[in-house]
C-alpha positions in Angstrom: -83.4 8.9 -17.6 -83.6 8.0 -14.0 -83.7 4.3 -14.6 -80.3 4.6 -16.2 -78.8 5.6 -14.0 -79.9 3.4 -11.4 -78.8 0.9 -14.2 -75.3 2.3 -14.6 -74.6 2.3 -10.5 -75.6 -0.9 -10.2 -73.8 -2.7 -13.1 -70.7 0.1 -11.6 -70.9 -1.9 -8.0 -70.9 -5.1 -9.2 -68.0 -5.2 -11.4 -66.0 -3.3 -7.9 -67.5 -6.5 -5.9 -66.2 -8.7 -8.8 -63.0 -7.4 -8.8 -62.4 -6.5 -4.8 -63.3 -11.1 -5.2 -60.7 -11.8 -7.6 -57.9 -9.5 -6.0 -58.8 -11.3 -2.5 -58.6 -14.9 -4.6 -54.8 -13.8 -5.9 -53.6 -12.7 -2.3 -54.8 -16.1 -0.9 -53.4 -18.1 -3.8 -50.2 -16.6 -3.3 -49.9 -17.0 0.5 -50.4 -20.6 -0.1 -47.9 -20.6 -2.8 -45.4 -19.0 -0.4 -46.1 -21.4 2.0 -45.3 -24.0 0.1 -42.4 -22.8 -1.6 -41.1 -21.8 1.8 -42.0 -25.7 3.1 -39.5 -26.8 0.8 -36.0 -27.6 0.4 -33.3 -25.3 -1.3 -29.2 -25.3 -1.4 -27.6 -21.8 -0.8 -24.2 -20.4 -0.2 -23.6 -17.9 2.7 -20.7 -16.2 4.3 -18.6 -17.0 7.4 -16.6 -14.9 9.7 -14.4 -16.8 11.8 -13.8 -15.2 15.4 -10.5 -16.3 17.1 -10.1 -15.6 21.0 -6.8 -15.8 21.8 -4.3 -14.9 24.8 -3.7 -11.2 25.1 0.3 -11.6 24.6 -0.2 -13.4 21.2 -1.9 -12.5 18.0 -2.7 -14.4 14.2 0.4 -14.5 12.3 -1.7 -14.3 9.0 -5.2 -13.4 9.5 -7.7 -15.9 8.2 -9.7 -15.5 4.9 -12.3 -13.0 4.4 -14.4 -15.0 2.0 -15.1 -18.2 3.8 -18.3 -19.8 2.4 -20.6 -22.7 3.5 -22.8 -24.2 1.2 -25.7 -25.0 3.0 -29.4 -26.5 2.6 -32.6 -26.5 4.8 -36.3 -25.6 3.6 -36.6 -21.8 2.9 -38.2 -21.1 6.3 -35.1 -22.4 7.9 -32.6 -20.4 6.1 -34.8 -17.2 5.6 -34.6 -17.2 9.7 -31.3 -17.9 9.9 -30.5 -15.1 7.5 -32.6 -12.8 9.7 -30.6 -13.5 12.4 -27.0 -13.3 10.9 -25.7 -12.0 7.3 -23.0 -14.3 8.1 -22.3 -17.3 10.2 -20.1 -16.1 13.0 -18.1 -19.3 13.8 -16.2 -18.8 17.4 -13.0 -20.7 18.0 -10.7 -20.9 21.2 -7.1 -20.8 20.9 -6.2 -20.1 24.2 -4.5 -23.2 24.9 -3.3 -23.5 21.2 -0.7 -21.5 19.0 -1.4 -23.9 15.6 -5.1 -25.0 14.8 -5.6 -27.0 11.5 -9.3 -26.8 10.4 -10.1 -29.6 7.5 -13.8 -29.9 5.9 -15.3 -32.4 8.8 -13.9 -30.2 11.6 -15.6 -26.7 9.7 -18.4 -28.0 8.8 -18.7 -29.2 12.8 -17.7 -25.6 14.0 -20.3 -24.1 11.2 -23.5 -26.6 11.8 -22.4 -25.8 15.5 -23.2 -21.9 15.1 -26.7 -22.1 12.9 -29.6 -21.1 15.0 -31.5 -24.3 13.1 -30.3 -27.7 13.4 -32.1 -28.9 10.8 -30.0 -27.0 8.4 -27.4 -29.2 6.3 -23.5 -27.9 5.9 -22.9 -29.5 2.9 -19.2 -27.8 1.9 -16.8 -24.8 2.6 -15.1 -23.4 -0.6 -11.9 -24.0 1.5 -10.2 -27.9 1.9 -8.2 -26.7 4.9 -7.4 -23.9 6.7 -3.9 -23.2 9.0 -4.5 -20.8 12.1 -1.2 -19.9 13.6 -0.3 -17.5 16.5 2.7 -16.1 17.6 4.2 -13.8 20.3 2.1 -10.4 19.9 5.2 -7.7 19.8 6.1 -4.1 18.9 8.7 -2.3 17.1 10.1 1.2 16.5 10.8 1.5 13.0 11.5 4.9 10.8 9.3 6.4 8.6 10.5 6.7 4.6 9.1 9.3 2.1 7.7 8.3 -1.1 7.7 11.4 -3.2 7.8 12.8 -6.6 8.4 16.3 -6.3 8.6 18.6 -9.5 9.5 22.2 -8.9 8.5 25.4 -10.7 11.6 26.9 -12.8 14.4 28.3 -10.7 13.3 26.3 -7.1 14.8 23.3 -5.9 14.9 21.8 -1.7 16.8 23.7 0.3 16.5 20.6 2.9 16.1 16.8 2.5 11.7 16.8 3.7 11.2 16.9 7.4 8.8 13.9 8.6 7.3 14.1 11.9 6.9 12.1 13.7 9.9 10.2 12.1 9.2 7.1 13.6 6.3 4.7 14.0 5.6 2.0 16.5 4.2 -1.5 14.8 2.9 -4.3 16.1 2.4 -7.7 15.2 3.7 -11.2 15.1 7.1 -11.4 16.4 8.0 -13.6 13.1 6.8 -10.5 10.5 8.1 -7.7 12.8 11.8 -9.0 12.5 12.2 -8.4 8.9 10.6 -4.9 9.2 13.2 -2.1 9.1 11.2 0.8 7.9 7.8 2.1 7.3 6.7 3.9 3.8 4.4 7.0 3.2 2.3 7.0 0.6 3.1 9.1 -2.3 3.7 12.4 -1.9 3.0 13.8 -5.9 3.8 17.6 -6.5 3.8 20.1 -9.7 5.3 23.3 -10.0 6.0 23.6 -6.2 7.9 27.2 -5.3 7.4 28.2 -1.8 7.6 26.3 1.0 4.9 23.7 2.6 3.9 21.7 5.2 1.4 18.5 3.6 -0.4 15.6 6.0 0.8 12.4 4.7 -1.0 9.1 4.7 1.1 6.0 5.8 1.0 2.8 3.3 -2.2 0.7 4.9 -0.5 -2.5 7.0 -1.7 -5.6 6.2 -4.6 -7.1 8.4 -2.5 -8.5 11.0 0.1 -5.5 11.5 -1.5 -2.4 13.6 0.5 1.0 13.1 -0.1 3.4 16.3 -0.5 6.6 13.8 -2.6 6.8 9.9 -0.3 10.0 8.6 2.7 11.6 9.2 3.2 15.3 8.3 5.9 16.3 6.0 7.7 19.8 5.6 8.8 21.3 2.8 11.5 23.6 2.8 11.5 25.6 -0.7 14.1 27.7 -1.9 15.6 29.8 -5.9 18.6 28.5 -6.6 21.3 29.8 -9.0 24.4 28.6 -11.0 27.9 28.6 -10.2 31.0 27.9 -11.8 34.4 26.7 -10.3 37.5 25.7 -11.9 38.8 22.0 -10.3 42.2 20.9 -10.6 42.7 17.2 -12.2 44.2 14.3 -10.5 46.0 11.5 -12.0 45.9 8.2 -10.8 48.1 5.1 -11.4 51.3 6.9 -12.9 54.0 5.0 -13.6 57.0 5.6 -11.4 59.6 7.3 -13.1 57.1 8.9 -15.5 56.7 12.6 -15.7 53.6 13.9 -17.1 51.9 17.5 -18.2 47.9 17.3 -18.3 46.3 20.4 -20.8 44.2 21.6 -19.4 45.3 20.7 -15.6 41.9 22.2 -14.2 38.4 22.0 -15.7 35.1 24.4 -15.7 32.5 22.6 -13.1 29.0 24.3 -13.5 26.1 23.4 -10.9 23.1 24.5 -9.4 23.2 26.3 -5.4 21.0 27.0 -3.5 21.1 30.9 -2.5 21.7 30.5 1.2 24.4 27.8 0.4 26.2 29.7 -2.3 29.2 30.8 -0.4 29.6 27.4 1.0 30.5 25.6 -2.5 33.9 26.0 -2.9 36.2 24.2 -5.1 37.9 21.9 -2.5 34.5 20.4 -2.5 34.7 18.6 -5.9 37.7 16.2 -7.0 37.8 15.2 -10.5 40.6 12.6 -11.7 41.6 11.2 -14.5 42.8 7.5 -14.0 45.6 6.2 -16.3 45.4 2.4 -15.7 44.2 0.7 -18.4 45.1 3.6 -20.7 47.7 2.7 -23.5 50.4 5.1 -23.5 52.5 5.9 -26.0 54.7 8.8 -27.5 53.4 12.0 -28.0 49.8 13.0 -26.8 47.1 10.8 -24.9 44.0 11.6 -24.0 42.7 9.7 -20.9 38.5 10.2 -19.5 38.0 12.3 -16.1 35.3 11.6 -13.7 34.1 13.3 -10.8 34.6 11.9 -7.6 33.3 13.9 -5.2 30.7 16.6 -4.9 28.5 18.2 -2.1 25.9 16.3 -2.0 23.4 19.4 -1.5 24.2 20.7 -5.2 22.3 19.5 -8.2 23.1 19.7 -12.2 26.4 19.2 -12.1 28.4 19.6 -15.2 31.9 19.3 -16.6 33.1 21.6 -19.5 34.8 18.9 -20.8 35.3 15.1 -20.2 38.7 14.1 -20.8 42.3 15.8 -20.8 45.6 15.9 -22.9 48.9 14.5 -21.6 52.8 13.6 -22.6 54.9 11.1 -21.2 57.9 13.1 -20.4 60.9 10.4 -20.3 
């Protein structure tokens, strides 16, 4: 019994040795493999960020492109350091003595073999044929702010108020050349359901483009909230283009208006407030009765649902 065991440890040690030789052969034989793999040569792509220094009173009138590429190829040791020391080739051109730079293939693939760590790495390409860097005066501008909403109330609310933006203004700046076509700066959407009291929501600005710089992110707007209720008037109606020497009678000569007040603005809507008219010129007359349209043309602009009980009237030439 003894012996076999002695038996079993041994045969047990040996196939450990065996295999602790075999792991150690695999490790080697991939080092070497690695090595030489890394001694040779291999095409890759990798990014590019340009960096522009420019004069402090100017600034890019388009910013350059994000997704500048450079195909490039050195042996793997080359370009596993470079990548080790950037993620992306950061390429560094002067423009202070410049305001227009034109950047063909030769003169980027100069500026990128320029910025590699090794110079034994190849730019082959860029995955653009030319590229246009323009500056322009750097400038600011005081524009107003515009809300984007699309408000829907709870039954029975409406505004009392046109929204309340604050600050109501924002300063931009940017190249003179896009700032003079700016005349107004938009929110974000402001998207409410089944609003019935009054609010005050933070407002995100629309994001500028890459070369605009905005000197707030959000703007807050107010909400003021308030029941309204119907109320009727009677308006008289007014002919237009009569005939000189005709005599008319209208039926009916005023017409039931219905429309939505607010409550604190419901002794303020009075009839002299709305005109409605009825307009005879290019209406055929002819003996007897006529009936002509009306339209209303003019309303507080504070009231909503406006209605007319009718939309047209009876006259009679009267000779």
């Amino acid at each position: 019994m003894l012996i076999n065991d002695i038996i079993k440890k041994i045969a047990s040690f040996k196939l450990q040795e065996d295999r602790a030789m075999l792991i150690t052969c695999i490790g080697i034989a991939f080092v070497f493999w690695v090595l030489v793999k890394l001694s040779q040569t291999y095409p890759t792509v990798k990014p590019v960020m340009l960096n522009i220094e420019m004069p402090e009173d100017k600034c890019l009138l388009q910013m350059p492109p994000a997704d500048v590429e450079a195909e490039l190829r050195g042996t793997g040791w080359d370009l596993m350091l470079e990548h080790f020391y950037h993620a992306r080739i950061p390429v560094f051109i002067s423009m202070l003595d410049n305001t227009n730079l034109y950047l063909n293939q030769n003169r980027m693939r100069t500026e990128i073999r320029g910025s590699l760590r090794f110079s034994a790495i190849e730019v082959l390409s860029v995955n653009y044929e030319n590229l246009e860097i323009e500056l322009d005066q750097k400038v600011s501008k005081r524009v107003p702010v515009v809300l984007e909403q699309d408000l829907q109330f709870s039954p029975g609310n409406q505004l009392k108020q046109v929204p309340t933006i604050t600050p109501d203004s924002i300063t931009v700046t940017g190249p003179a050349k896009t700032l003079d076509s700016l005349f107004f700066w938009s929110t974000t959407l402001l998207g409410l359901t089944e609003v019935k009291s009054s609010t005050s929501v933070p407002l995100p600005l629309e994001t500028p483009s890459p070369a605009l710089q905005l000197d707030i992110e959000q703007v807050t707007v107010d909400l003021e909230v308030e029941q309204f209720t119907e109320k009727t008037l009677y308006i008289p109606v007014g002919i237009n283009h009569v005939k000189e020497g005709d005599s008319l009678k209208i039926f009916p000569d005023k017409i039931l208006l219905t429309c939505q007040v607010g409550l604190s603005r419901y002794n303020e809507v009075l009839y002299q407030d709305f005109e409605i008219e009825a307009d005879l010129k290019d209406v055929p007359l002819q003996e007897g009765k006529n009936t002509v349209p009306v339209r209303l043309t003019k309303f507080p602009l504070f009231v909503k649902g406006v209605k007319l009980e009718r939309q047209s009237v009876e006259f009679f030439i009267v000779k």
